[in-house]
C-alpha positions in Angstrom: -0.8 18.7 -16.2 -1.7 20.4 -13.3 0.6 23.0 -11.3 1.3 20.6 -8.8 3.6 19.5 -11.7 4.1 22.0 -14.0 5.9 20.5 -16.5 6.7 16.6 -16.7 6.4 14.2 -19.3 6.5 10.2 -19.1 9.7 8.5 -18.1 11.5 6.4 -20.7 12.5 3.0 -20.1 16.1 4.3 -19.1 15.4 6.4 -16.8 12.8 4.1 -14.6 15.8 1.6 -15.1 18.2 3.8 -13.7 15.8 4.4 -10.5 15.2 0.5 -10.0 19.0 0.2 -9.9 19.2 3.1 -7.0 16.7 1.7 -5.4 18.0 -2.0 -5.1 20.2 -0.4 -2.6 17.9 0.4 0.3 15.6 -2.6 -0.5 18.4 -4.9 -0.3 19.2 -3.0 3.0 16.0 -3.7 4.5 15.0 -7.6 3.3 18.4 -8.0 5.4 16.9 -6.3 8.8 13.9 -8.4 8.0 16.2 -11.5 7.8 17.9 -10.5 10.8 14.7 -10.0 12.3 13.1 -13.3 11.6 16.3 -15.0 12.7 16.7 -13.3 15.7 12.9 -14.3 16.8 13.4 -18.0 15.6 16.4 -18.4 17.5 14.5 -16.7 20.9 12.3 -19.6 20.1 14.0 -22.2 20.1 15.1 -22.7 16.5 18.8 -21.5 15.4 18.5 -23.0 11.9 15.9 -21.8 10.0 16.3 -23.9 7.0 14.6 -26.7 9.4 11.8 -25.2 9.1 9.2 -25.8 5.8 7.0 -22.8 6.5 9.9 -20.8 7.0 10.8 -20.0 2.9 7.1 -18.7 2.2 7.1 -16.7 5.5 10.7 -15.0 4.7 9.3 -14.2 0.8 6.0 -12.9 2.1 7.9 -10.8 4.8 10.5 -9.1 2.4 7.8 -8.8 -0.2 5.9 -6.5 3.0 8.7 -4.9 3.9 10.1 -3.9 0.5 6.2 -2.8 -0.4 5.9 -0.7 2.6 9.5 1.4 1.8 7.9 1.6 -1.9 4.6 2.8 -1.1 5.6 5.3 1.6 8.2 6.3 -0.1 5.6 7.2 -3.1 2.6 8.6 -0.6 5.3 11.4 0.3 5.9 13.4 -2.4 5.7 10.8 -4.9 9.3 9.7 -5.2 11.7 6.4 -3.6 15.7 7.3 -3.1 16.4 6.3 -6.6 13.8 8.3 -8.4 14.9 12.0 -6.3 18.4 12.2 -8.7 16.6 11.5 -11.7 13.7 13.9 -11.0 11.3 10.9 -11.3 7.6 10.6 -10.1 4.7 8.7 -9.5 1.4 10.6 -9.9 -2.1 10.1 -10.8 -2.5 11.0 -14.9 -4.1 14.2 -13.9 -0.8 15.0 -12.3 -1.6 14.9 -8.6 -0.6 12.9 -5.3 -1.6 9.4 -5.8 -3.8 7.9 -3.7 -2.4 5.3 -0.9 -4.6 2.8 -2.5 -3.5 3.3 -6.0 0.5 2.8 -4.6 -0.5 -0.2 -3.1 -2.0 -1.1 -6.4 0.6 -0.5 -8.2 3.3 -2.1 -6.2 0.9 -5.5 -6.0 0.3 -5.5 -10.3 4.2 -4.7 -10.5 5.5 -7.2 -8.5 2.9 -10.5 -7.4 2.7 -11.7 -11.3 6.6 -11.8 -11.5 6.2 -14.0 -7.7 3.7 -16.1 -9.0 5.3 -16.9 -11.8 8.1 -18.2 -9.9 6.5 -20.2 -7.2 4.4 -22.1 -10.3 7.5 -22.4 -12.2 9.2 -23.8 -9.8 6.4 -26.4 -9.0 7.3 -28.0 -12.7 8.9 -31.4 -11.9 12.4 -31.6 -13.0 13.0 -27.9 -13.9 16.4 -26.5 -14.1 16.6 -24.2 -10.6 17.6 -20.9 -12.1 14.5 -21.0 -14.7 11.7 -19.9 -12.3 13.5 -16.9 -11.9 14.6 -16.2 -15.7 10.3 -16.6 -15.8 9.5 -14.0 -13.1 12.4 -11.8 -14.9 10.6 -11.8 -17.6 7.2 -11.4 -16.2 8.5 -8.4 -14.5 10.1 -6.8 -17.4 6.9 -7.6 -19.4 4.6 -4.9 -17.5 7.8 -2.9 -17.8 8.4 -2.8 -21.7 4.6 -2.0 -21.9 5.6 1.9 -21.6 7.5 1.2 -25.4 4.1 0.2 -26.8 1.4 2.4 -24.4 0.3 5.6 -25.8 1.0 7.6 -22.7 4.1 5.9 -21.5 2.4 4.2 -18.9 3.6 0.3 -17.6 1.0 -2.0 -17.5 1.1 -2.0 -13.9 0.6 2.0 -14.0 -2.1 1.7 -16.4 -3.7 -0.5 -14.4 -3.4 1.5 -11.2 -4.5 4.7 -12.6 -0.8 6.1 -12.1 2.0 7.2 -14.3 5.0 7.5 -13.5 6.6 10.7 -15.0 10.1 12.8 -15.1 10.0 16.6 -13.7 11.3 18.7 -16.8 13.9 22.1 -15.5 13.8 22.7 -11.4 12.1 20.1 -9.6 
């Protein structure tokens, strides 16, 4: 790899793991200022209860999907790491080993997270499905682009692959 990062190799399952747990913290953080937000606005409107409302559920989804996609890919256009991956010396980079592109973060984040979203919203379309199984679907649609790095010659996820970005652990100093 380049000098921009010396010496880094692909980050095992465990690691990226450990990041996504780290970074649950500050996404959680914002989808409730986005909450707070939308209920704040509806109630200025003229609607206290939300739940009223049927365009309300996809609006909130698409909104925290936004939000938590903006801290991501922000997060990853300067300097290539979230809150969770700086402890762990994690990185996302181009395979060459350099800044990734805006447009391959956004890539990434879409391929990583809309198949595990539409795989909810159809499963929870199925008549007479139990209510926790659309999720236990997206789950595993998730974890499925995950567990690719076990099988992909480089390491990569399937979403990584797919973006032209790897995601990679600093080796010594970072």
């Amino acid at each position: 790899m380049p000098t921009s990062i010396p010496q880094a190799r692909p980050a095992p399952l465990g690691w990226r793991l450990l990041a996504l747990v780290y970074d649950l913290f500050p996404v959680f953080a914002l989808v409730l200022v986005f909450g707070a937000l939308v209920t704040g606005i509806a109630t200025a409107l003229g609607h206290p209860d939300v739940s009223d409302l049927p365009w309300m559920a996809p609006l909130l989804v698409a909104g925290a999907w936004a939000f938590t996609g903006a801290y991501f890919v922000l997060s990853w256009s300067r300097g290539g790491q979230t809150l969770g991956m700086r402890p762990w010396r994690l990185k996302v980079v181009t395979p060459e080993g350099a800044v990734a592109t805006r447009a391959a973060l956004l890539r990434r984040y879409a391929l990583a997270t809309l198949p595990a979203i539409i795989g909810i919203e159809l499963a929870a379309l199925v008549p007479g499905i139990e209510r926790l199984w659309p999720f236990w679907i997206g789950g595993g649609i998730a974890a499925g682009g995950l567990l690719w790095s076990l099988f992909d010659r480089d390491g990569a996820a399937l979403y990584d692959r797919l973006s032209n970005t790897r995601f990679v652990r600093l080796i010594g100093a970072a």
